[in-house]
C-alpha positions, 0 to 999 in steps of 0.5 A: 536495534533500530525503532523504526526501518524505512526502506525507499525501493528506487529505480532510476529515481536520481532526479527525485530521491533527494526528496524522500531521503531529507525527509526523513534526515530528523536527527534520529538515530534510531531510524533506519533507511535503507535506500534500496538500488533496485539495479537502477540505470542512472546515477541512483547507485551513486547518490545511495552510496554519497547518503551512507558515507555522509550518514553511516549511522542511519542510512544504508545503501543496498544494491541488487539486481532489477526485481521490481519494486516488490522485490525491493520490498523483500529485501529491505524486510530482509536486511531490516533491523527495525523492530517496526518497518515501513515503505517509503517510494523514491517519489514520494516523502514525509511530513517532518512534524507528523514524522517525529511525533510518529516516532515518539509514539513508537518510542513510547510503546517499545520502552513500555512493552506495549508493542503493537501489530500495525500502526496507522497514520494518514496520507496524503495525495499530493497532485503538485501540477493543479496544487491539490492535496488530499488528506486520506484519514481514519477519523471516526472509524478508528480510535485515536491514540489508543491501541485497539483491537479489529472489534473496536473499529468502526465502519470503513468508507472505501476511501479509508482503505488501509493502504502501504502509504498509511501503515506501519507494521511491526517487523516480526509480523511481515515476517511471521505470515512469510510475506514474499512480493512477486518479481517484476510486478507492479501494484504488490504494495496490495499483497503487502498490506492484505496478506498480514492482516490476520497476523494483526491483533493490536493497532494504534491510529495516529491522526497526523499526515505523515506520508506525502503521495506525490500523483502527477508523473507521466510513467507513474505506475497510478496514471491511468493509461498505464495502469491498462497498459499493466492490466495483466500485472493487476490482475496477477496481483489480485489472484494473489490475494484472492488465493491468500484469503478464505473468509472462514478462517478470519474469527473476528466479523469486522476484520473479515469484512474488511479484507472483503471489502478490500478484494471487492475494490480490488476487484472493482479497480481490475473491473473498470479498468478492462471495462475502460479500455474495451476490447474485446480481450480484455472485456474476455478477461473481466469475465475470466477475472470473476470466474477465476474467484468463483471457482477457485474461493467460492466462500470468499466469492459469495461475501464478495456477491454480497456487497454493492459494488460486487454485485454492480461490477458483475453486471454485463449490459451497456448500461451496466458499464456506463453507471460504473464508469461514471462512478469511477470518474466521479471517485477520481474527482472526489479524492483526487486520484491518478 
């Protein structure tokens, strides 16, 4: 069996795969990449298939039908052999050093029967077009290089949400909550870190850089006018999670506030997005976003009413909506995103 499974979803990736691919080529056989051709147009197919002939004992070739990138997600979990398994998108790459040291880490705790749920590392937005990278830690909110449970951590700043780029979880546990992405949906990677959580009883932080997160391409599914142009798929994603989540049934206090403060920026990010974009349909669907999580999880509606942010995306004045889109700009500045 296979320490760690990395499945890299590609759809017409040709021009950049290469990137990722090298990245991970450290000389480990007990690494597995699965290059998944999510029915790709170009010649990904091709240079898949080239990758597994020249690397048969590490790199596997899957192709299928266009699904999407969740469907991608859900079929590399279903080929995975990895007892750990982690996403890697086709434009994106690692950090070779934080890569292997990663690995030495989960060598270490398979030979010592020390598995744990999750494993976190860093990322790092990496804006190539204005030579900024900015490094997204854990440091003063998790322990480091010790495992530890949901009660041994600190406070999380919205900028340490913990995200597909930063986590590693343990195969069985994907599996063991039943994790299935939605076809044909962008921003799934939400589902694919939220829905588990509560399956996640031990964690180990790594304060390295592992994952590289490239921000610059013009269809990249982060740019902006994209993202309101694929309002409806944001949404979807969020319903979903909004329906995977009641508060009540979360014992521990400090993982149940964190899965809250995780909608709650969900929330926010659909929020600004419609507020962004200002017509009158989407502003109608601001509305029926937060009725939606009223009516349908009240528990979870009353913690999200609770916090700054989700008393502040509810306000519906003009001035209202000019404080969170100056907010939102502000954040974009900071950390460097879209």
């Amino acid at each position: 069996m296979k320490v760690l499974t990395i499945a890299i979803p590609c759809y017409n990736s040709a021009s950049y795969m290469h990137r990722a691919i090298e990245s991970l080529l450290i000389g480990s056989d007990d690494i597995e990449i699965l290059i998944i051709n999510d029915g790709s147009k170009d010649n990904t197919s091709q240079i898949a298939d080239e990758y597994e002939k020249k690397y048969p004992n590490i790199i596997r070739a899957i192709h299928k039908e266009n699904g999407g990138h969740g469907d991608a997600v859900n079929t590399g979990l279903k080929h995975a052999t990895g007892i750990y398994y982690k996403v890697l998108d086709s434009d994106d790459w690692f950090d070779k050093n934080s890569f292997i040291k990663v690995l030495d880490v989960l060598r270490g705790m398979i030979n010592n029967s020390q598995l744990v749920d999750m494993v976190i590392a860093n990322y790092v937005y990496e804006k190539l077009s204005i030579g900024k990278s900015t490094s997204i830690n854990y440091k003063g909110a998790m322990p480091e290089e010790k495992i530890f449970t949901w009660d041994d951590i600190g406070f999380l700043k919205i900028s340490q949400n913990i995200l597909m780029h930063s986590v590693i979880y343990r195969t069985e546990v994907l599996r063991s909550c039943n994790l299935e992405l939605p076809k044909h949906t962008f921003y799934v990677d939400n589902i694919f870190v939220f829905k588990p959580l509560p399956y996640v009883k031990t964690m180990f932080y790594l304060n390295v850089d592992l994952y590289r997160y490239f921000i610059g391409r013009e269809d990249q599914s982060v740019n902006e006018k994209i993202m309101i142009g694929r309002i409806d798929q944001q949404i979807r994603v969020t319903k979903v999670m909004i329906d995977s989540y009641n508060p009540m049934l979360i014992e521990s206090k400090k993982l149940r506030k964190y899965m809250t403060q995780y909608l709650t920026m969900m929330m926010t990010i659909s929020t600004v997005l419609l507020l962004k974009s200002n017509t009158e349909e989407n502003l109608n669907k601001k509305e029926e976003l937060w009725d939606y999580l009223r009516t349908t999880n009240e528990n979870l509606y009353e913690e999200v009413n609770k916090t700054i942010l989700g008393k502040l995306m509810q306000i519906d004045t003009s001035i209202g909506r000019k404080i969170i889109l100056s907010g939102y700009s502000l954040s974009r500045q900071i950390f460097g995103f879209n």
